[in-house]
LOTOR-803348 format. One record per atom (N, C-alpha, C, CB): residue number from 0; residue in three letters; atom name; z, y, x. Coordinates in steps of 0.1 Angstrom, whole numbers. Glycine has a CB too. Layout:
residues N
num->NUM	residu->ALA	atome->CA	zz->Z	yy->Y	xx->X
...
END
This chain:
residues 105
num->0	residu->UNK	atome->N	zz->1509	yy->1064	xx->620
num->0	residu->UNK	atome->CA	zz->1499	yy->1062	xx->631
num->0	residu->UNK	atome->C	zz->1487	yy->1054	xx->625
num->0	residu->UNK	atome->CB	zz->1505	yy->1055	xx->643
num->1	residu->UNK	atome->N	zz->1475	yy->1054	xx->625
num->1	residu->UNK	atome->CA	zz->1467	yy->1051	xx->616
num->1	residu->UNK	atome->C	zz->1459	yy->1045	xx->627
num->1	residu->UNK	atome->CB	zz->1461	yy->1061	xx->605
num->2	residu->UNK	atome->N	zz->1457	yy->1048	xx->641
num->2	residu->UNK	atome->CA	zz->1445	yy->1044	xx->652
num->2	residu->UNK	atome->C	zz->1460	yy->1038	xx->663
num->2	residu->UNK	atome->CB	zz->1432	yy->1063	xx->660
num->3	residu->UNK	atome->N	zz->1461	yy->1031	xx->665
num->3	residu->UNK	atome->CA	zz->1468	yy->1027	xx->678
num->3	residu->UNK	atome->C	zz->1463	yy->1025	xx->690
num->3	residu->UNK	atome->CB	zz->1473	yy->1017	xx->677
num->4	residu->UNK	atome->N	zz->1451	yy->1027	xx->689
num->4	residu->UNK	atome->CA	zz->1447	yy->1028	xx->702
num->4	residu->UNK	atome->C	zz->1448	yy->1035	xx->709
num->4	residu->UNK	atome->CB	zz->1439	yy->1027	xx->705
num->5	residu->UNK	atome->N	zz->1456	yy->1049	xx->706
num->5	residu->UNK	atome->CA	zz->1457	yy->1062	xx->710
num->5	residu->UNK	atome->C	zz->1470	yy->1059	xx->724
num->5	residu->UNK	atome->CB	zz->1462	yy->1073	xx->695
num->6	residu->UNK	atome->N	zz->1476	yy->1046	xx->721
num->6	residu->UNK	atome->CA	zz->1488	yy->1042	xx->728
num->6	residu->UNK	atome->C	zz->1479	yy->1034	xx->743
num->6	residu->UNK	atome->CB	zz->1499	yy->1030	xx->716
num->7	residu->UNK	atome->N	zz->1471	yy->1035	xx->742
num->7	residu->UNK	atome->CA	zz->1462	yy->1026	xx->755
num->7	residu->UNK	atome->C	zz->1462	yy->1036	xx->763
num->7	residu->UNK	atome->CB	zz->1446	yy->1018	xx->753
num->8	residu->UNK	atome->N	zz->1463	yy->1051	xx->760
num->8	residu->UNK	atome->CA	zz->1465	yy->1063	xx->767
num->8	residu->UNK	atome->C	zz->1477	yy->1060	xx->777
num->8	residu->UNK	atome->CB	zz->1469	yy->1076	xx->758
num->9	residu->UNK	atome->N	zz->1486	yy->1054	xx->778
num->9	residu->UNK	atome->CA	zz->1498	yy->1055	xx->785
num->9	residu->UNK	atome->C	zz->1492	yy->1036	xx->792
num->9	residu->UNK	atome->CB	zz->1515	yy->1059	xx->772
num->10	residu->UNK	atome->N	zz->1491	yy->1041	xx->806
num->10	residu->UNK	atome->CA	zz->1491	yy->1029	xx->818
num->10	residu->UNK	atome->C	zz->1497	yy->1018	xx->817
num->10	residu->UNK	atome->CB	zz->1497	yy->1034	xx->830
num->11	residu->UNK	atome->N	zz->1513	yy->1017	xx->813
num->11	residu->UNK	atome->CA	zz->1521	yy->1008	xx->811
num->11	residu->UNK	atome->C	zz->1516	yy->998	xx->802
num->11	residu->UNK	atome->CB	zz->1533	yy->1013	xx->808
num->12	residu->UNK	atome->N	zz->1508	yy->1003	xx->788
num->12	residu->UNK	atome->CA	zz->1509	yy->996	xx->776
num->12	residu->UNK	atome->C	zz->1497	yy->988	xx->778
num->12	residu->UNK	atome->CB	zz->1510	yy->1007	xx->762
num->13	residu->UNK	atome->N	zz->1504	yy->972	xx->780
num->13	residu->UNK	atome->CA	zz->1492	yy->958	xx->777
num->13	residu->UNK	atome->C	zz->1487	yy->961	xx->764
num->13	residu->UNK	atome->CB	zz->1499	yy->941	xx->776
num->14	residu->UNK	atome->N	zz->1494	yy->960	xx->753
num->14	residu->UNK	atome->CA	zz->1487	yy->961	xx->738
num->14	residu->UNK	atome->C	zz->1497	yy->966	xx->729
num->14	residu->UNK	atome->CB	zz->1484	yy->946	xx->732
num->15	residu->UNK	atome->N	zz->1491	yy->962	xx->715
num->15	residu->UNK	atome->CA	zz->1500	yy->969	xx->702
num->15	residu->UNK	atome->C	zz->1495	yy->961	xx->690
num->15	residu->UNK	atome->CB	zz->1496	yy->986	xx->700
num->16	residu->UNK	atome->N	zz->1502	yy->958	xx->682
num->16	residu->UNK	atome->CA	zz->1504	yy->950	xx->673
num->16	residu->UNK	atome->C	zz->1507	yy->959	xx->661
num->16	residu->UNK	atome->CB	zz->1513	yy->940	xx->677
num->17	residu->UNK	atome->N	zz->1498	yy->963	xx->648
num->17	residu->UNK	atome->CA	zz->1500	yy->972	xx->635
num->17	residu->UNK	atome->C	zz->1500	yy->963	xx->625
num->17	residu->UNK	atome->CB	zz->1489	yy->985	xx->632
num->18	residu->UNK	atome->N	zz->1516	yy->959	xx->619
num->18	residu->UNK	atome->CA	zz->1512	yy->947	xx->607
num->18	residu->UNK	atome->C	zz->1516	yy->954	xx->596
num->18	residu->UNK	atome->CB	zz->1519	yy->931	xx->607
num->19	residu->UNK	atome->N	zz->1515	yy->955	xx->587
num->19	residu->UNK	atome->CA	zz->1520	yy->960	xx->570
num->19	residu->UNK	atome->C	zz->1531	yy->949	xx->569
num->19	residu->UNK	atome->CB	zz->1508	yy->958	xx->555
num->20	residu->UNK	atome->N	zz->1547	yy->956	xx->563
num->20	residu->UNK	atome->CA	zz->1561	yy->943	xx->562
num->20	residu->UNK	atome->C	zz->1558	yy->932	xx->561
num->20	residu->UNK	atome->CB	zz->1570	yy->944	xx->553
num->21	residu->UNK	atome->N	zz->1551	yy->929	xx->553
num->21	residu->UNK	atome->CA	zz->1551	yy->917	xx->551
num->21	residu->UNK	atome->C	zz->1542	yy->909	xx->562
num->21	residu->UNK	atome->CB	zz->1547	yy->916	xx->537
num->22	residu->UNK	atome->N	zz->1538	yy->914	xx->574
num->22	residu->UNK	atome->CA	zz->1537	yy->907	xx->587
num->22	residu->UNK	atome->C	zz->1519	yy->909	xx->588
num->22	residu->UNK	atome->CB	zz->1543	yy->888	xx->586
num->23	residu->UNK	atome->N	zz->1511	yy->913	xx->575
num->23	residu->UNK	atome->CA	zz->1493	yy->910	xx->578
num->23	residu->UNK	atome->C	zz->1490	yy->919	xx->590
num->23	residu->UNK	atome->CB	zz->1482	yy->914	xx->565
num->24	residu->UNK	atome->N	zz->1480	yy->915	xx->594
num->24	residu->UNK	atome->CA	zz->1475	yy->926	xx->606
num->24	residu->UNK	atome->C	zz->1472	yy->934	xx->599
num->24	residu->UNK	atome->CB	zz->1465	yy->924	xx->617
num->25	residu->UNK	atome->N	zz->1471	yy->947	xx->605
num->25	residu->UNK	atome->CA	zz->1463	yy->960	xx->604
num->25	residu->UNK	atome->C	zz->1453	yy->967	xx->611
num->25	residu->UNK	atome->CB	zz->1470	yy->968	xx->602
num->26	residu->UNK	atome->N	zz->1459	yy->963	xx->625
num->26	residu->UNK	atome->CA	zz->1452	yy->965	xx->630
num->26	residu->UNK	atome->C	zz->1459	yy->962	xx->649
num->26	residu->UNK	atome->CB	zz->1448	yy->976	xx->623
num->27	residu->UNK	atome->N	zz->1451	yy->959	xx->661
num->27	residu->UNK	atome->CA	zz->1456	yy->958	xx->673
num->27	residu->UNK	atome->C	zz->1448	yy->960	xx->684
num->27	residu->UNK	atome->CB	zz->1460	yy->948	xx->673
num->28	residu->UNK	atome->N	zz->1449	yy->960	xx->698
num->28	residu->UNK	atome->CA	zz->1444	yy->960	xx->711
num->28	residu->UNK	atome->C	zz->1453	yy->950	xx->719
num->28	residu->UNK	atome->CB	zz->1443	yy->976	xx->717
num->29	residu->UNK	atome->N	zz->1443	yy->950	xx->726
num->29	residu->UNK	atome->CA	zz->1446	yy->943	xx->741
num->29	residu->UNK	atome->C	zz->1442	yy->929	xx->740
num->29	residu->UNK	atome->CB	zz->1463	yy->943	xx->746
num->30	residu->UNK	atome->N	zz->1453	yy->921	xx->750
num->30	residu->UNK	atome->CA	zz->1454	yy->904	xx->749
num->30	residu->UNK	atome->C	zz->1466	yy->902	xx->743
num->30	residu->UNK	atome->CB	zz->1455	yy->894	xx->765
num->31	residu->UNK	atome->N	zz->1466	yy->906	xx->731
num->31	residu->UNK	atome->CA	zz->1477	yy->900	xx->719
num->31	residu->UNK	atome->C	zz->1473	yy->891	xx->713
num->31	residu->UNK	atome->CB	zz->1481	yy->908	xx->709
num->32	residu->UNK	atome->N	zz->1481	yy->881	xx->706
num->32	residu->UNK	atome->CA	zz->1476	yy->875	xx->694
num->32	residu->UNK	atome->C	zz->1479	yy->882	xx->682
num->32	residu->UNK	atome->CB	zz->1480	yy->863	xx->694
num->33	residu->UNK	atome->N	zz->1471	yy->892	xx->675
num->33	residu->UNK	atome->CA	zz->1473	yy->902	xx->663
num->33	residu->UNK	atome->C	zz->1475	yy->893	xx->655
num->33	residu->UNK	atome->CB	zz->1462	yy->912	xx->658
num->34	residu->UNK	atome->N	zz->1475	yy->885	xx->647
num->34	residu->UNK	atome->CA	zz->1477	yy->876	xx->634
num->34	residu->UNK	atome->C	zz->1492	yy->871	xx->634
num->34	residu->UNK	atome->CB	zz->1466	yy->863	xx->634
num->35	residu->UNK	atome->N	zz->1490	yy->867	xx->646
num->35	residu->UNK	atome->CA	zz->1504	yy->858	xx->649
num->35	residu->UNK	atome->C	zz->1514	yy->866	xx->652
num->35	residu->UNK	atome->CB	zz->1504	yy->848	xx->662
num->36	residu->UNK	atome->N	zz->1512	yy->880	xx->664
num->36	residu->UNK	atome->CA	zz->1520	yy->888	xx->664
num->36	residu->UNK	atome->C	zz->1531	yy->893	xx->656
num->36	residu->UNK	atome->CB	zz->1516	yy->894	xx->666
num->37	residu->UNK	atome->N	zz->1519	yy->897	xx->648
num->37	residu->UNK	atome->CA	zz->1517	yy->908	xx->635
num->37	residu->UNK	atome->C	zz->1536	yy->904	xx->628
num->37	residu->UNK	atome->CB	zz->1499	yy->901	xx->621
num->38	residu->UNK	atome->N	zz->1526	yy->886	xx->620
num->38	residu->UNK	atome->CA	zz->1538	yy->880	xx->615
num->38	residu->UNK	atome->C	zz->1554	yy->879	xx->621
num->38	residu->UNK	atome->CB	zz->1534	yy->867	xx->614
num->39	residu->UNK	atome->N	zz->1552	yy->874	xx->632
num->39	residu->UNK	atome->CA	zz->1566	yy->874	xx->641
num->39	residu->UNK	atome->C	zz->1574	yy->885	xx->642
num->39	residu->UNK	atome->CB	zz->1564	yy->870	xx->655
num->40	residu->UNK	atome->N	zz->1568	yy->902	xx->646
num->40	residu->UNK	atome->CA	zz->1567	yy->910	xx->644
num->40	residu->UNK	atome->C	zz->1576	yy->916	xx->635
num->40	residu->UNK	atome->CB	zz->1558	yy->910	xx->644
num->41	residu->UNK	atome->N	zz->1571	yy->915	xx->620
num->41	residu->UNK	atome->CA	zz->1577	yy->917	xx->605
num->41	residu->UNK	atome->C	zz->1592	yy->911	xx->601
num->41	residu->UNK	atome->CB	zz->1567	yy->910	xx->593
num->42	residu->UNK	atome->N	zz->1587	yy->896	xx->603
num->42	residu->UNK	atome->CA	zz->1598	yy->890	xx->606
num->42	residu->UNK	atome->C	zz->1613	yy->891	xx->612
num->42	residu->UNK	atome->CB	zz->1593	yy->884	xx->611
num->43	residu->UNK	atome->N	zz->1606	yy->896	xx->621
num->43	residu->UNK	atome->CA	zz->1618	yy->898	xx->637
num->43	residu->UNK	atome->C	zz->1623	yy->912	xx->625
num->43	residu->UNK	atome->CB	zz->1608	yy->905	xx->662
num->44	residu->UNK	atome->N	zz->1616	yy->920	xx->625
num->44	residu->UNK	atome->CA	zz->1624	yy->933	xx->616
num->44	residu->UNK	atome->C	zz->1631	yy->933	xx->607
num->44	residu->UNK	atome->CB	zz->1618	yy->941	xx->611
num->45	residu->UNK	atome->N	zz->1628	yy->922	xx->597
num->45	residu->UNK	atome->CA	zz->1634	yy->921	xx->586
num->45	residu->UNK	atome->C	zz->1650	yy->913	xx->588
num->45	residu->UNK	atome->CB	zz->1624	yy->914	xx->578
num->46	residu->UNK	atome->N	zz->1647	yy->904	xx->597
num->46	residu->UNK	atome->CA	zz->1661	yy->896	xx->603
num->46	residu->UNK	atome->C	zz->1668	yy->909	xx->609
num->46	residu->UNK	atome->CB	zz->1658	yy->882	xx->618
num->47	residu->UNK	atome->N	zz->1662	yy->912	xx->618
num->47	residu->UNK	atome->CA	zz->1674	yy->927	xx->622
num->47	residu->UNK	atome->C	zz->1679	yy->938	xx->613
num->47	residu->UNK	atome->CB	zz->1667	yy->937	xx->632
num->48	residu->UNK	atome->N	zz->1672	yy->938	xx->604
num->48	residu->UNK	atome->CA	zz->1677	yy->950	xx->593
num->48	residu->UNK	atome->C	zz->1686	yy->942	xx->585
num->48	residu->UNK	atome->CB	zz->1665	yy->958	xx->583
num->49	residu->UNK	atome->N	zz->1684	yy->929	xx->581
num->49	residu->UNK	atome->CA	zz->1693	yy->923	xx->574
num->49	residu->UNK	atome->C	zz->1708	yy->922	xx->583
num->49	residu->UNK	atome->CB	zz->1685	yy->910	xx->570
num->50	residu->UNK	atome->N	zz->1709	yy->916	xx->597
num->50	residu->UNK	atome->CA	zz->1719	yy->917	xx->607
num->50	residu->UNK	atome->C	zz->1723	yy->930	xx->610
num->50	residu->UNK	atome->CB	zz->1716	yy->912	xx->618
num->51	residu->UNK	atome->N	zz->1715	yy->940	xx->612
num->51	residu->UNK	atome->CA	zz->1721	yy->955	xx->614
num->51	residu->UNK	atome->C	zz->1727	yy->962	xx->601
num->51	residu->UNK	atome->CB	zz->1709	yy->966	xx->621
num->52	residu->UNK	atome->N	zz->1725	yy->958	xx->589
num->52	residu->UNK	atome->CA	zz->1734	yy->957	xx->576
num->52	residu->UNK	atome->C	zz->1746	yy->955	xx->574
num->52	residu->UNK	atome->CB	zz->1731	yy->949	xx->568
num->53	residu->UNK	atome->N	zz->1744	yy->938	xx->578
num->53	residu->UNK	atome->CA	zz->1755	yy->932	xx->577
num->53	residu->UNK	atome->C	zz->1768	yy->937	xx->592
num->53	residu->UNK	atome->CB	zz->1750	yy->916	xx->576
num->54	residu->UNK	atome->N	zz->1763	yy->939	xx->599
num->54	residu->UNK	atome->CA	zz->1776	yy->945	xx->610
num->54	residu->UNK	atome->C	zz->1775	yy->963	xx->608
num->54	residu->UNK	atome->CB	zz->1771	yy->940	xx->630
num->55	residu->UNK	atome->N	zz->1775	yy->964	xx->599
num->55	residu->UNK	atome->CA	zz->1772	yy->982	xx->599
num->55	residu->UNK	atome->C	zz->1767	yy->993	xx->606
num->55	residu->UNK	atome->CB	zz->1781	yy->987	xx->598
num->56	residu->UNK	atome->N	zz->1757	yy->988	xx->612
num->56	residu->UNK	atome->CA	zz->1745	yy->997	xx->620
num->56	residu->UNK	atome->C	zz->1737	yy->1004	xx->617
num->56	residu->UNK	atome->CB	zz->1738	yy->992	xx->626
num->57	residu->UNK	atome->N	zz->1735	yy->1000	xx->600
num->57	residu->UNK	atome->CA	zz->1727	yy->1008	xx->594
num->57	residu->UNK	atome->C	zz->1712	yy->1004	xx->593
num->57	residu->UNK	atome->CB	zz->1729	yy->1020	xx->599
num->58	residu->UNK	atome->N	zz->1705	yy->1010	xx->590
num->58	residu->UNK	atome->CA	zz->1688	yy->1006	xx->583
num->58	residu->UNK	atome->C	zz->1679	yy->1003	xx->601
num->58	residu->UNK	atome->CB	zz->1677	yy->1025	xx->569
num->59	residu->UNK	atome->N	zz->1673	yy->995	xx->600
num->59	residu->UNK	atome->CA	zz->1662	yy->994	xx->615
num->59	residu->UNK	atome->C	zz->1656	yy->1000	xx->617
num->59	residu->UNK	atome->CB	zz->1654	yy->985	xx->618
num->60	residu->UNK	atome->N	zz->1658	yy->1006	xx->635
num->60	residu->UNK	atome->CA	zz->1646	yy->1017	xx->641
num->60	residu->UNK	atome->C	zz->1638	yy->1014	xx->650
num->60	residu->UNK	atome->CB	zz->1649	yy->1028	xx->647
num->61	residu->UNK	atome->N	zz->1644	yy->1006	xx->658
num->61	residu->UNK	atome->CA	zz->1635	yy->1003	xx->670
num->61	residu->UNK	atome->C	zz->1643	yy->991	xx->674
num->61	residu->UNK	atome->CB	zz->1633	yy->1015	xx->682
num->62	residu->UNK	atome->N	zz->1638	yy->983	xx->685
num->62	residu->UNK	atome->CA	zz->1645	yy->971	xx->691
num->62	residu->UNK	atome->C	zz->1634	yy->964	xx->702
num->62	residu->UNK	atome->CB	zz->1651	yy->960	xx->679
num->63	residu->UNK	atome->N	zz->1640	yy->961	xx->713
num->63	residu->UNK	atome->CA	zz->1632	yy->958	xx->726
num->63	residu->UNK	atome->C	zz->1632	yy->947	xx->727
num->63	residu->UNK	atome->CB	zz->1637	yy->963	xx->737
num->64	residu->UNK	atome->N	zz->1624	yy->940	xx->733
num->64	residu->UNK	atome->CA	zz->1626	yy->924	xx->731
num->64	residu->UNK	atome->C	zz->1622	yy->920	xx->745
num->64	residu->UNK	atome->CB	zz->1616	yy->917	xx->718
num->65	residu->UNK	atome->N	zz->1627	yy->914	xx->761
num->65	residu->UNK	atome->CA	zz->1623	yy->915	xx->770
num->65	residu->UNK	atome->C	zz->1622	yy->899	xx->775
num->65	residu->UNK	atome->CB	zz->1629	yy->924	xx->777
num->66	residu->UNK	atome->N	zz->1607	yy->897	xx->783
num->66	residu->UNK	atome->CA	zz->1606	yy->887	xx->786
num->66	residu->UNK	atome->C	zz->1604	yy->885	xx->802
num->66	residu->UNK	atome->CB	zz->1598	yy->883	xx->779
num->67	residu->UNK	atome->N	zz->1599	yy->878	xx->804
num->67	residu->UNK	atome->CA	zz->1591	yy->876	xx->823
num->67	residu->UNK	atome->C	zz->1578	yy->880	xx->826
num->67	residu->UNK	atome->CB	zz->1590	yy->859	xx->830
num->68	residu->UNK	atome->N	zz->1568	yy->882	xx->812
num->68	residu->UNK	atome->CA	zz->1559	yy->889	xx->817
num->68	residu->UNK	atome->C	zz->1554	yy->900	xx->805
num->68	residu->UNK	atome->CB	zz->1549	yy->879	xx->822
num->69	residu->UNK	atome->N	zz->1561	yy->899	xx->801
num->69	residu->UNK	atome->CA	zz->1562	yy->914	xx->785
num->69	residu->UNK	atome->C	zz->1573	yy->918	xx->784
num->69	residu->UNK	atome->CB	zz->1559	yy->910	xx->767
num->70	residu->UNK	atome->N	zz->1572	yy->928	xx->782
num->70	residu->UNK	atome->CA	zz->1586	yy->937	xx->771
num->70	residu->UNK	atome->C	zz->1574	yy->940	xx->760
num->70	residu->UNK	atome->CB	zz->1596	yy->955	xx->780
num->71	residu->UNK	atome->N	zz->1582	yy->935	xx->748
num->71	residu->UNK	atome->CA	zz->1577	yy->941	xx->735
num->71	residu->UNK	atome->C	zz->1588	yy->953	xx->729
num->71	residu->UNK	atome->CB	zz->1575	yy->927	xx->722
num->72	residu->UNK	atome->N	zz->1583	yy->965	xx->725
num->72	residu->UNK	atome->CA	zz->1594	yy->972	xx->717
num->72	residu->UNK	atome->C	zz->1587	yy->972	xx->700
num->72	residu->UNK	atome->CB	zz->1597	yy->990	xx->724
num->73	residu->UNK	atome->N	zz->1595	yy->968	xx->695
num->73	residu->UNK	atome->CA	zz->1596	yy->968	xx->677
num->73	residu->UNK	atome->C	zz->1600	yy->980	xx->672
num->73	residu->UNK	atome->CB	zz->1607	yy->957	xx->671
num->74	residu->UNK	atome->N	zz->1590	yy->988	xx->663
num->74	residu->UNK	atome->CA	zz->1594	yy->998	xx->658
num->74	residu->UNK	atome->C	zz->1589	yy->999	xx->642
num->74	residu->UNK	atome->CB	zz->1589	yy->1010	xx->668
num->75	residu->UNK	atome->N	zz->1597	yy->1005	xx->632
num->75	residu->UNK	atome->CA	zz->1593	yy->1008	xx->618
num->75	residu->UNK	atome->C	zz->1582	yy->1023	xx->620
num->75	residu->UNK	atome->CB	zz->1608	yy->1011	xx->608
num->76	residu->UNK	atome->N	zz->1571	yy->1023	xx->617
num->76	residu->UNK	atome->CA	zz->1564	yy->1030	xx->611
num->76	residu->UNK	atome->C	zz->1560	yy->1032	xx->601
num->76	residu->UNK	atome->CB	zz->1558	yy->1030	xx->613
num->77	residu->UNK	atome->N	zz->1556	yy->1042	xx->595
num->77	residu->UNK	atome->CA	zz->1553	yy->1048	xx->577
num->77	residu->UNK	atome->C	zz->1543	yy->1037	xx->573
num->77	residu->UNK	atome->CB	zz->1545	yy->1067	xx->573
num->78	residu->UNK	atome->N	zz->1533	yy->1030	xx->582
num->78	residu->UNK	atome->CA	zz->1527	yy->1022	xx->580
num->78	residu->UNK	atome->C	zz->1527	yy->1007	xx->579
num->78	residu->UNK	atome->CB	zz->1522	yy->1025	xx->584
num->79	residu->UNK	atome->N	zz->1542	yy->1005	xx->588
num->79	residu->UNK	atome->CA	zz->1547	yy->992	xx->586
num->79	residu->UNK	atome->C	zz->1555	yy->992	xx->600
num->79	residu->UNK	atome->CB	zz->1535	yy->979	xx->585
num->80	residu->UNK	atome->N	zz->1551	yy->977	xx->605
num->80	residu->UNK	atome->CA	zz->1559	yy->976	xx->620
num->80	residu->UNK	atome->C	zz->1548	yy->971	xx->631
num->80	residu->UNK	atome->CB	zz->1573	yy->962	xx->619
num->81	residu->UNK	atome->N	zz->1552	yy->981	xx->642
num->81	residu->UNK	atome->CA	zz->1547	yy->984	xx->657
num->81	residu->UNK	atome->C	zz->1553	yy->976	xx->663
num->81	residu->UNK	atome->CB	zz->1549	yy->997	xx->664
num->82	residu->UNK	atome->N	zz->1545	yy->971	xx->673
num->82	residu->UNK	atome->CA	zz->1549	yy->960	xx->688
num->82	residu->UNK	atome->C	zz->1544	yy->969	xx->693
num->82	residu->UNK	atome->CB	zz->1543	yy->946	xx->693
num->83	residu->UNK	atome->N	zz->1546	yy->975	xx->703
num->83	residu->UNK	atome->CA	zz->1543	yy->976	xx->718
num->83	residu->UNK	atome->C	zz->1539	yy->968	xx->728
num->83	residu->UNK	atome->CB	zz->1550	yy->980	xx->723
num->84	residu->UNK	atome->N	zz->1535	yy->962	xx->734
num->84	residu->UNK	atome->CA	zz->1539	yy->951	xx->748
num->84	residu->UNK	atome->C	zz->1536	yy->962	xx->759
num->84	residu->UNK	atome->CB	zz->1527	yy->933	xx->750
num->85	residu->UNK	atome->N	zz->1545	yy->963	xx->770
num->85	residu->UNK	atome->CA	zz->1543	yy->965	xx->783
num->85	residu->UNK	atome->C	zz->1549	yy->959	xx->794
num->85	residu->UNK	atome->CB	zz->1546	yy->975	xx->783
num->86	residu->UNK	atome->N	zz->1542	yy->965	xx->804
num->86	residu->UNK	atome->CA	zz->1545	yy->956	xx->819
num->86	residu->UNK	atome->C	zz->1561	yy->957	xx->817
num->86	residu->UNK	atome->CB	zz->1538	yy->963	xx->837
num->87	residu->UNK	atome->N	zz->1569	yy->947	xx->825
num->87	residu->UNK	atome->CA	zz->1582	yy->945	xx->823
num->87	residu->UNK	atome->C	zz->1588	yy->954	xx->836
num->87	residu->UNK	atome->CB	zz->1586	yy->928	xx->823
num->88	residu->UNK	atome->N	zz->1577	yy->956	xx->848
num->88	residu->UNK	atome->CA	zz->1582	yy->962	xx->858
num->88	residu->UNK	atome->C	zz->1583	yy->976	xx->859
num->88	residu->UNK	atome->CB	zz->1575	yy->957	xx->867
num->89	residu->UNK	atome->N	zz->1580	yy->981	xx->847
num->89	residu->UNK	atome->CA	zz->1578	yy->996	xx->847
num->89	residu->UNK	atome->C	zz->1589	yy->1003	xx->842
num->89	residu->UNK	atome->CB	zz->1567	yy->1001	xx->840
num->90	residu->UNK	atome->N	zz->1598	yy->1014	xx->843
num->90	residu->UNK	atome->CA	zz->1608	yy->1017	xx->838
num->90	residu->UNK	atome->C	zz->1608	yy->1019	xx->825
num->90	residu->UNK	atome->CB	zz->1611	yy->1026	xx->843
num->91	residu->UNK	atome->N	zz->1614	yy->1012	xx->816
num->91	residu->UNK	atome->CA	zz->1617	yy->1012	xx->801
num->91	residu->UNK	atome->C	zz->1618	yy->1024	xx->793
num->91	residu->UNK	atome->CB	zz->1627	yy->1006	xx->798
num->92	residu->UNK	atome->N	zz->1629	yy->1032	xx->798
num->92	residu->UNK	atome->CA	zz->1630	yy->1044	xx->794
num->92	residu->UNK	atome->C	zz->1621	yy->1056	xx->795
num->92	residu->UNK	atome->CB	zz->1638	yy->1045	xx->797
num->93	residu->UNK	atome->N	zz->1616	yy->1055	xx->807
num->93	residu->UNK	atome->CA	zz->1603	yy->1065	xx->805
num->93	residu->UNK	atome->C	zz->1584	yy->1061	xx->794
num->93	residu->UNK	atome->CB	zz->1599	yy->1067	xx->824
num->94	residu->UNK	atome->N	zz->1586	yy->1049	xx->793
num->94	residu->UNK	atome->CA	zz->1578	yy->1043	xx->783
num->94	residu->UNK	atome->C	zz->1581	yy->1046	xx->768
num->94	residu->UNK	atome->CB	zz->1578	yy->1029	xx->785
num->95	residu->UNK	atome->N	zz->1595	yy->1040	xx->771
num->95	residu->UNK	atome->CA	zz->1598	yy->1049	xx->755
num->95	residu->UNK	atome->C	zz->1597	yy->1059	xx->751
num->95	residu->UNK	atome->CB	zz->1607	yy->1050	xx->749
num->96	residu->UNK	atome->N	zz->1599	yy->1071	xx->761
num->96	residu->UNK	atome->CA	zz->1601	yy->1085	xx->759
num->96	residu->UNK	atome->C	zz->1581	yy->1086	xx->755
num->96	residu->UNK	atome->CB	zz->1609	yy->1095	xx->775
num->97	residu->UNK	atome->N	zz->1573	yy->1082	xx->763
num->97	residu->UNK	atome->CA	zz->1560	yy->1083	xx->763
num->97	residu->UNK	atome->C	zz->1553	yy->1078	xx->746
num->97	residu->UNK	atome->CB	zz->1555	yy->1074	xx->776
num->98	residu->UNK	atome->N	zz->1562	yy->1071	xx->743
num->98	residu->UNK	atome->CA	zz->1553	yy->1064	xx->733
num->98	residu->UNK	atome->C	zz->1560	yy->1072	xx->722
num->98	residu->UNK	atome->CB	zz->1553	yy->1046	xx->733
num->99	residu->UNK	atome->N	zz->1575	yy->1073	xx->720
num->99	residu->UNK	atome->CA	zz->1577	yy->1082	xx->711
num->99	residu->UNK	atome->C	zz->1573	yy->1100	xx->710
num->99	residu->UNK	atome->CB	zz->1588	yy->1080	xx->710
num->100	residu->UNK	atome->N	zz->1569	yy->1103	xx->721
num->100	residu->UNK	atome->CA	zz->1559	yy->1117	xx->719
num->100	residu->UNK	atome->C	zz->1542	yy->1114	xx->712
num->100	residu->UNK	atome->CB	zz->1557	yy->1124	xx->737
num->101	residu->UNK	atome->N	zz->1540	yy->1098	xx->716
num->101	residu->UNK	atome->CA	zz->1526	yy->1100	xx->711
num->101	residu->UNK	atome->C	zz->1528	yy->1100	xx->695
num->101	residu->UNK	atome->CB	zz->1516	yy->1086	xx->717
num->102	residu->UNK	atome->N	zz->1533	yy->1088	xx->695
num->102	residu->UNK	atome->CA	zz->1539	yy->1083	xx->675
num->102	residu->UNK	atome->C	zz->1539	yy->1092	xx->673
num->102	residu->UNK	atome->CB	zz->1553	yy->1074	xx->668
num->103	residu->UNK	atome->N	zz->1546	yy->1108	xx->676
num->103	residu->UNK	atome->CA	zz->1548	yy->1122	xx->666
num->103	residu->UNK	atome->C	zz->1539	yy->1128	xx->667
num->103	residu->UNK	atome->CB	zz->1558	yy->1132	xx->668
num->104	residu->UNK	atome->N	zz->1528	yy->1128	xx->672
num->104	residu->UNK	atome->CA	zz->1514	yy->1138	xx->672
num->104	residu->UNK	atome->C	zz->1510	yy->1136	xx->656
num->104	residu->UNK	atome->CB	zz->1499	yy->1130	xx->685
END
């Protein structure tokens, strides 16, 4: 995904966060903090792939992260790692389904 803004298409989505592994921005929208995100972001992936290793889950794909006024979903892209943030009140599973039809365009 090279433009993420293509994800502001879908209602639900506050922002998005594009860092290269090692956490730098690449690029973002919304009221995120991209820099900071970015980092936490990479981070958060690399701890889960190291934990989904170690209990035999296999290599990291995605992982949701829910709060009181965000849900972030964490995803590996060819370009690095994706945040999502969306409203918490919206059904989860139809957001995901939305955002993974866009990522495959």
């Amino acid at each position: 995904m090279n433009d993420i803004s293509v994800l502001a298409r879908i209602p639900e989505v506050l922002g998005a966060v594009l860092s290269d592994p090692s956490g730098a921005l690449l690029d973002f929208f919304g009221s995120v903090d991209g820099e900071a995100a970015g980092a936490v972001h990479a981070y958060s992936v690399l701890a889960l792939s190291q934990a989904g290793e170690m209990v035999g889950l296999g290599s990291f794909q995605r992982a949701v992260v829910i709060g009181p006024k965000a849900v972030c979903l964490l995803s590996l892209q060819s370009e690095g790692v994706l945040g999502v943030y969306v409203d918490p009140q919206k059904p989860l599973a139809l957001i995901e389904k939305k955002l993974e039809q866009l990522l495959l365009e």
